[in-house]
N, C-alpha and C positions, 0 to 999 in steps of 0.2 A: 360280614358275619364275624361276630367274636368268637375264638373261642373258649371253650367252657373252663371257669374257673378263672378267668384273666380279671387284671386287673385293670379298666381302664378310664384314661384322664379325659375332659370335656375341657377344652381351653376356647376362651376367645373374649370378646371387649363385652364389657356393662350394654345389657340389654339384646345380645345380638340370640339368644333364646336356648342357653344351655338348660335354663332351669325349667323350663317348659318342655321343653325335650324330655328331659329325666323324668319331670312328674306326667306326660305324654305316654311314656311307655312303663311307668307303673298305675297306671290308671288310674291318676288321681286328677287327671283334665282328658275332656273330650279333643281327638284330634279333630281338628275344622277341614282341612282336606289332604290329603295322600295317605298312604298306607303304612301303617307299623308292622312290620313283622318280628317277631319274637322269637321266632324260631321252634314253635311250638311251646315255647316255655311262657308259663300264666306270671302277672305281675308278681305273685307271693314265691319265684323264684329267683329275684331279684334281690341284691340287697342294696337300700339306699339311705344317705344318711344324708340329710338337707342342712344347709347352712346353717341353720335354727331350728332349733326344736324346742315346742311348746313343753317342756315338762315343771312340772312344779317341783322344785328341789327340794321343799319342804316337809316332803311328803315324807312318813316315814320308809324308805324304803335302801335295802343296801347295796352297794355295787354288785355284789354277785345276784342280786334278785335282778334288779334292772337289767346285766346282762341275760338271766335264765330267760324274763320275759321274752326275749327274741325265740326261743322256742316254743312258745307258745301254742301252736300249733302241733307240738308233739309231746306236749303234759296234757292239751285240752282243757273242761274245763275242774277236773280232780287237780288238776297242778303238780301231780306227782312227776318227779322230774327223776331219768332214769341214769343209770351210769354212764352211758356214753353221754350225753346232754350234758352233765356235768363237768365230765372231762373236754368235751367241746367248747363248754363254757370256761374252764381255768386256759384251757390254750389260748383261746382269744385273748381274755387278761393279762397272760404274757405274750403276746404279743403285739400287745399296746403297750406294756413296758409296764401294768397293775399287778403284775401277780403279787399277791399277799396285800391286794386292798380290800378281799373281797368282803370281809365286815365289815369295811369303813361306810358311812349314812354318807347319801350320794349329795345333801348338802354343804358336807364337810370339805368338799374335792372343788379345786379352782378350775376358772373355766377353760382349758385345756385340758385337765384332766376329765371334766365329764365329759367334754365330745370325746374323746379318745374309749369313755366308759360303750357311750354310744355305738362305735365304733366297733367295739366288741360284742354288741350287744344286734347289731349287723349282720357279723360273722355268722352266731346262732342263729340265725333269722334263717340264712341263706342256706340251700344245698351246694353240690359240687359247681355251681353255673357261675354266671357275671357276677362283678360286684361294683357296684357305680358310686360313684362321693364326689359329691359338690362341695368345693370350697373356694370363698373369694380371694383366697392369697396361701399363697403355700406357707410351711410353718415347718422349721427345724425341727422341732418335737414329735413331729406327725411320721407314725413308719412309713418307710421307702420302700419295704419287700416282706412280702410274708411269703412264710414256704409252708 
């Protein structure tokens, strides 16, 4: 058991099944046999950020949007995003080292800085529980600790 709020790391060699794992217990693959337990927590308590993410950087859209999208769930579908979401949302961007990018068009930002946008956009997603990240190689630029 984890627990809540931790942050933690999936290590191991090319293929051996970290990423099926992850996307196993967010329910994005059917497990073939044994048990997941969750701890009673539903996949959308999870936050996970995958190697790669399909987004289209073209799109008109700006760092602080992309991250608000992670609350999603608590704008609905008015999109009215409330103070604390907000404030949720600039902590996460300083905490990925953005604060004061959040005008910038997220196709403006080099590819470090969008997974890190991602990464905040994570945060938002998540409540007080796990938070999981899949990366093939660790990365100096990448935070070590968030409090």
């Amino acid at each position: 058991m984890l627990p809540p709020g931790s942050l933690t790391a999936i290590a191991g060699p090319n293929g051996a099944g970290k990423s099926t794992l992850l996307k196993t217990l967010m329910r994005e693959l059917s497990q073939v046999e044994g048990k997941v337990d969750r701890g009673g927590l539903t996949a959308r308590d999870f936050g996970y950020l995958p190697q790669a993410a399909a987004v289209d950087r073209q799109f008109p859209l700006t760092i602080a949007d992309t991250v608000l999208l992670g609350g999603w769930r608590w704008t609905g579908p008015s999109g009215e995003v409330s103070k604390a979401l907000a404030e949720n949302a600039r902590q996460a961007l300083a905490a990925v080292g953005l604060a004061g990018f959040e005008r910038r068009h997220i196709g403006a930002l080099s590819g470090g800085q969008f997974q890190r946008v991602l990464f905040a956009r994570c945060f938002c997603r998540m409540r007080a529980s796990s938070f999981w990240m899949s990366r093939s190689r660790p990365s100096t630029s990448a935070p070590l600790a968030i409090s």
